[in-house]
C-alpha angles and dihedrals in degrees: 000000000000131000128249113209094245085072091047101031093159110038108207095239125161100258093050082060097041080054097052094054098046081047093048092047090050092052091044090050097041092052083046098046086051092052103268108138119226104243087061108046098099098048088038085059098051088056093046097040094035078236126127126266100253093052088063089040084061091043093056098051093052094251098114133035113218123232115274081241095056090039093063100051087050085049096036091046100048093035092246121166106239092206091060097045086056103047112357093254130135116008119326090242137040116245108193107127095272098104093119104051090048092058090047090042091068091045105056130062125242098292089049094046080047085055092051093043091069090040088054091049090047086052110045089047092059 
């Protein structure tokens, strides 16, 4: 029996592996670089992403890829460039006034990242 590519929609290729791991090392360099200390990535992603640790824990080897979606709350709440982390392109973070939001984005529960969110909104329409 042969499989369709609906039953295989990502082939596991070298290039798809070469990519996970310069994603993951972005993402390693980029949380350090913002003061995350390696030991606690992992635990410190699952917050941020509402995954499990070992999730993260995969993320962060470069055995696993995260969802678009889990990718840009780790970009959106350290200020990280998702461009950068793709394809190591244009600066590794984002520098358009929202600094602040972002810092208090990865300390607050849901209400409070509600909250940002309309300060963000405010922000980036003035």
């Amino acid at each position: 029996m042969n499989a369709t590519r609906d039953e295989y929609p990502h082939p596991l290729t070298a290039r798809r592996l070469i990519n996970e791991k310069k994603i993951a090392e972005r993402i390693k360099t980029a949380l350090l670089g913002r003061g995350v200390e390696s030991h606690g990535m992992g635990s410190e992603l699952a917050r941020l992403t509402g995954r499990t640790s070992q999730a993260a824990a995969s993320w962060l080897k470069g055995t696993a890829m995260p969802r678009y979606d889990n990718l840009l709350r780790i970009c959106y709440g350290y200020g990280i460039n998702i461009n950068w982390v793709m394809d190591g392109t244009e600066p590794m973070y984002q520098s358009d006034g929202l600094d602040l939001v972002r810092k208090a984005w990865i300390h607050t529960d849901e209400r409070g990242r509600n909250l940002l969110e309309t300060v963000a909104k405010q922000i980036i329409e003035n």
